[in-house]
Every structure is written in structure tokens, then in C-alpha cells.
C-alpha positions in Angstrom: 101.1 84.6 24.6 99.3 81.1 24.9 96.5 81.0 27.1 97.7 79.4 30.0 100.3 81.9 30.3 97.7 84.2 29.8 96.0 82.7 33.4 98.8 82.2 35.3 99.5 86.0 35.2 96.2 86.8 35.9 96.4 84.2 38.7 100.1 85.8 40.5 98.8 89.7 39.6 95.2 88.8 41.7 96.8 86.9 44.7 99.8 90.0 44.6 96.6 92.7 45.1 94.9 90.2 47.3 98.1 90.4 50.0 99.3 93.7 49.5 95.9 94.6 50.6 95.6 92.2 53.6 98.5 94.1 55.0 96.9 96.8 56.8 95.1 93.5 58.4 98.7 92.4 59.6 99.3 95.5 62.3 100.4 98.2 60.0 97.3 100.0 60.9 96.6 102.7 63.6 94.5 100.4 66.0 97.0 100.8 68.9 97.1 104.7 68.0 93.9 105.2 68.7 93.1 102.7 71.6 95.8 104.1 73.5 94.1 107.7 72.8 90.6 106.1 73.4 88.9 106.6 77.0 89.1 104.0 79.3 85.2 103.9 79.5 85.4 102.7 75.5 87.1 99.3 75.9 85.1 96.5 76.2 85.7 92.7 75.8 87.5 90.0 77.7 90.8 91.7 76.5 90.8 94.7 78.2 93.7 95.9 79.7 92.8 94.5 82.9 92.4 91.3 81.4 95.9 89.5 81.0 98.3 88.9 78.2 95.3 89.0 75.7 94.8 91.7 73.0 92.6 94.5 73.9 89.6 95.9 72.0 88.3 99.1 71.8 85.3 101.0 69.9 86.8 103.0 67.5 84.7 105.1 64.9 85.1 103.4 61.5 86.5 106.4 59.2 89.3 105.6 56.0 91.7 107.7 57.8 91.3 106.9 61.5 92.1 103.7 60.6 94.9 103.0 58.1 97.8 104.1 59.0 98.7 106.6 56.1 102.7 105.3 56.4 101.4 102.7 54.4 99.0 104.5 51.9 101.6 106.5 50.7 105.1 105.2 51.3 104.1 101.8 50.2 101.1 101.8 48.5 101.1 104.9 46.6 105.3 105.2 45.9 105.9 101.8 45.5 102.5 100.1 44.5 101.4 103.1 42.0 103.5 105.7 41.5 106.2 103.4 40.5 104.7 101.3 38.0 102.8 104.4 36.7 106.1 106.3 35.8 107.6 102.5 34.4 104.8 101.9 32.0 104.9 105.6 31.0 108.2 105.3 30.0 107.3 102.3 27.8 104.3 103.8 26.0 106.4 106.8 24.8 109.1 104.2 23.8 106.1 102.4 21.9 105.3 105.2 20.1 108.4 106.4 19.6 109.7 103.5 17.8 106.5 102.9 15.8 106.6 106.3 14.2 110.0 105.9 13.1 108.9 102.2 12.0 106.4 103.9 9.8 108.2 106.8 8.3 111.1 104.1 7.0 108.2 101.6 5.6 107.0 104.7 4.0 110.3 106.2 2.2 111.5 102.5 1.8 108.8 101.0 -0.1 106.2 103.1 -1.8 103.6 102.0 -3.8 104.5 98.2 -2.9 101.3 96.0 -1.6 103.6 94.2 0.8 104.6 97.9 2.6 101.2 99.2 2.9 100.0 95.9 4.9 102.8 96.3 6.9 101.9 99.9 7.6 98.3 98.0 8.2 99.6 96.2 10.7 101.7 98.6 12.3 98.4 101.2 12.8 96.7 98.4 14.0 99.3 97.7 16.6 99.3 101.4 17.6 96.0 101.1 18.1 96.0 99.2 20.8 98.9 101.1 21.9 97.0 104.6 22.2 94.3 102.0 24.1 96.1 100.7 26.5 97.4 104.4 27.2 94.0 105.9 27.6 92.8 103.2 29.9 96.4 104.0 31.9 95.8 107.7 32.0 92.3 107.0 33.3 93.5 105.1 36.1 96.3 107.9 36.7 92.9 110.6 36.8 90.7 107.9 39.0 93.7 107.2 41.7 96.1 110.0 42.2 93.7 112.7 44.2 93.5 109.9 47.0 97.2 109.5 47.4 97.7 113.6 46.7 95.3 113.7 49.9 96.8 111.1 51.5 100.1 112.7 51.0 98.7 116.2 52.6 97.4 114.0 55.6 100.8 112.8 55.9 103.1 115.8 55.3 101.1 118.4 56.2 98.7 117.1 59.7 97.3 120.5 59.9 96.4 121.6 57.0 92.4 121.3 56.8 90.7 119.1 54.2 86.9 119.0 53.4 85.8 115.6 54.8 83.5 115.6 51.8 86.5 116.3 49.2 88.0 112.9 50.7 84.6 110.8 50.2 84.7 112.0 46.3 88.3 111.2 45.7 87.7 107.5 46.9 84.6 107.0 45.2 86.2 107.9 42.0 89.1 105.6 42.7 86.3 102.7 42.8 84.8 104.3 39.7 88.0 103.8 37.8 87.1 99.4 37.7 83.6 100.4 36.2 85.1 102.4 33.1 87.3 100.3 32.2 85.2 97.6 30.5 83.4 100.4 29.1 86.9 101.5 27.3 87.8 97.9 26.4 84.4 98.0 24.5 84.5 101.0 22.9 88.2 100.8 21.2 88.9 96.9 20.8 86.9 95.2 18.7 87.6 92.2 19.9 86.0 93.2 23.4 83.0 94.8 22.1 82.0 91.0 20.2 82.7 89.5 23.5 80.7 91.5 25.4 78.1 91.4 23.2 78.1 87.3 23.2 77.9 87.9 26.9 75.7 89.7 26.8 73.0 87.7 24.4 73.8 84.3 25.9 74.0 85.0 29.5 71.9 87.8 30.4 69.1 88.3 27.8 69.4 84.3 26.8 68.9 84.8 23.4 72.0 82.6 22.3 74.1 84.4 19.9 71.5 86.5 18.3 73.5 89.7 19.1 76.7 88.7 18.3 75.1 87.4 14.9 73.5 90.4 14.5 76.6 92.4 14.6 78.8 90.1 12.0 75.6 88.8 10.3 76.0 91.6 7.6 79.3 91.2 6.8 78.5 87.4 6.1 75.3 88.0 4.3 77.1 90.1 2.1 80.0 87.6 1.6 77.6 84.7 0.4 75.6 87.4 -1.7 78.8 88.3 -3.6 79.8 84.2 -3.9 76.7 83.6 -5.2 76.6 86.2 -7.7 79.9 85.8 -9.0 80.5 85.3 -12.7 80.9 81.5 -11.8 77.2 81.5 -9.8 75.0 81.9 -12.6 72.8 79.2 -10.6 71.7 82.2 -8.2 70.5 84.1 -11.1 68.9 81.1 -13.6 66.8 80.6 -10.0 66.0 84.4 -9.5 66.9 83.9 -5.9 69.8 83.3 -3.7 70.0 81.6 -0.8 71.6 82.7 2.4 
């Protein structure tokens, strides 16, 4: 995938989550629900009912569910916007692995003991890899997001069965906890990730360039140029008695 592929997604997936949560904003919300069963005493503003054609206001007590209408938490945004995709890309990890073990197994009976086999068995691992990443950080969103929408689906299919306001405030703070861990996984399984965070980290934040990111490949080079230096063709590193890195 080229780069600019690359942003383009990343461009159409963050205006798609920027609209699809504008939409409470565009009347499917329970503003009318709850102004019509406000007192009279609690609308204020040019617009109230006396007032004309213009929209009415009322004070309403800012609470997650007083507010959206749960029609649209869990019909559309749980079903279609999680649930869905959850269950799709499910599907295609097990098909992933699936087909990768059996990719393995023939490599294995087909070629053993050839070099060209056990780098594409390399290969292969590496690929799963990133696989069995990719799942984990799916399965923690799965763990972060589904007891809001199974709550939301109790406030919605069962009105009066009672639920610990409490139990609702945890469930949506871990659904908000699910962006913070993610990095945290990138990091810790892809290596890739973990050298870009750490150039991030040394250039922007602690503004001391690259020395990090040396720091962490640094070895592997010193060690290269210790080895090309000492090689049977150096023998300038040892006439000197030193070696320069």
C-alpha cells in the first residue's frame, strides 16, 4: 500500500466517525422527549412555546442517557457501526490463521531442510505476527466497547430493569480507555512502532534529537562495524590496536 493510499483512508475512515457521530446533533436525539415532559416553569429563551414558529429550548439535566436517544446507540451504532464490523473482521482473522497454518504445514512437508523454505516459513511467522497483533488490539476494543452497548441494549429492551448509575459511568470510561491502550499495544508488539515512538519521543518531547532511537539500534551497528573491521580482510584494525567506530 503506497502512502498516499495510506492517507486517503485515514482521511474517508476520520470524516466517516466524524458524521456518524454528528448525528445525534441532527434530531435523532431525545430533546423533544424530554421538553415535552419538562415543566412549563423550565423553558426559557425567545423560543418558548409562546413565542412563534421558532424552536423551543428547555433546561434539561445533561446525563449520557437523558439525552441520546438509545434507538440510535444500539440499532445504529452498536448493530450496524460495531457489532457488524466486529463479527466481519472476526471472520477474517480466523480465515488468516487458518490459511497460514496450512501454508506452514505444506512449506514444512514440501521442503525440508532447504534455505529457501525456512525463510519462507520466516516470513510467514512474521506475517502471523502481525496477525495475532492486529487481533489482540481487536479483542481489546471488543472488551473496552461491548458493556456500553450491553447496557445500552438493557436500557432499550428492558426500561425497568434497574442499573447502577455508577456501573454505567465505568462502562464509558473504559470505552474512552480503549484509544489510550492502543499505542501502548502498537509499541509493545511491532517493532516498527516501538522505533517510532521512541524517535518521537527523543526529538519532540525530550529534544534530544535521535539519541534514543540511536540508542536502541546503536548496538546492533557498533557491532556490525566491529565485526567489518575485524574481519580476516581488516587486519588495519588490528596492526593499529584500535578500531574505529
Amino acid at each position: 500500500m503506497t502512502g498516499k493510499r495510506a492517507r486517503v483512508i485515514i482521511a474517508i475512515l476520520w470524516i466517516l466517525s466524524f458524521v456518524i457521530g454528528l448525528i445525534p446533533f441532527l434530531e435523532w436525539n431525545k430533546k423533544k422527549e424530554s421538553c415535552d415532559s419538562t415543566p412549563p416553569g423550565n423553558h426559557s429563551g425567545a423560543g418558548a412555546p409562546s413565542g412563534g414558529g421558532l424552536l423551543s429550548s428547555c433546561e434539561l439535566e445533561c446525563l449520557f442517557e437523558s439525552v441520546v436517544d438509545m434507538h440510535y446507540m444500539v440499532y445504529f451504532n452498536f448493530f450496524v457501526c460495531v457489532l457488524l464490523p466486529l463479527l466481519i473482521m472476526l471472520g477474517i482473522y480466523l480465515k488468516i490463521f487458518t490459511v497460514a497454518r496450512k501454508q506452514m504445514r505444506k512449506i514444512e512437508l514440501k521442503c525440508v531442510g532447504n534455505g529457501d523454505s525456512h525463510q519462507q516459513i520466516t516470513l510467514l511467522q512474521r506475517e502471523i505476527r502481525a496477525a495475532k497483533s492486529l487481533s489482540i488490539i481487536m479483542g481489546l476494543f471488543a472488551l473496552c466497547w461491548l458493556p456500553v452497548h450491553v447496557l445500552n441494549c438493557l436500557k432499550l429492551f428492558f426500561p425497568e430493569l434497574h442499573r447502577p448509575q455508577i456501573l454505567m459511568y465505568v462502562a464509558i470510561l473504559l470505552s474512552h480507555a480503549n484509544s489510550a491502550v492502543n499505542p501502548v499495544i502498537y509499541a509493545y508488539r511491532i517493532q516498527d512502532f516501538r522505533n517510532t515512538f521512541r524517535k518521537i519521543l527523543s526529538r519532540h518531547i525530550l529534544c534530544r534529537r535521535e539519541d534514543l532511537y540511536r540508542s536502541s539500534n546503536g548496538n546492533q551497528r557498533h557491532r556490525d562495524q566491529v565485526q567489518s573491521s575485524g574481519a580476516p580482510g581488516g587486519e588495519g584494525g588490528q596492526r593499529d590496536g584500535s578500531i574505529a567506530c
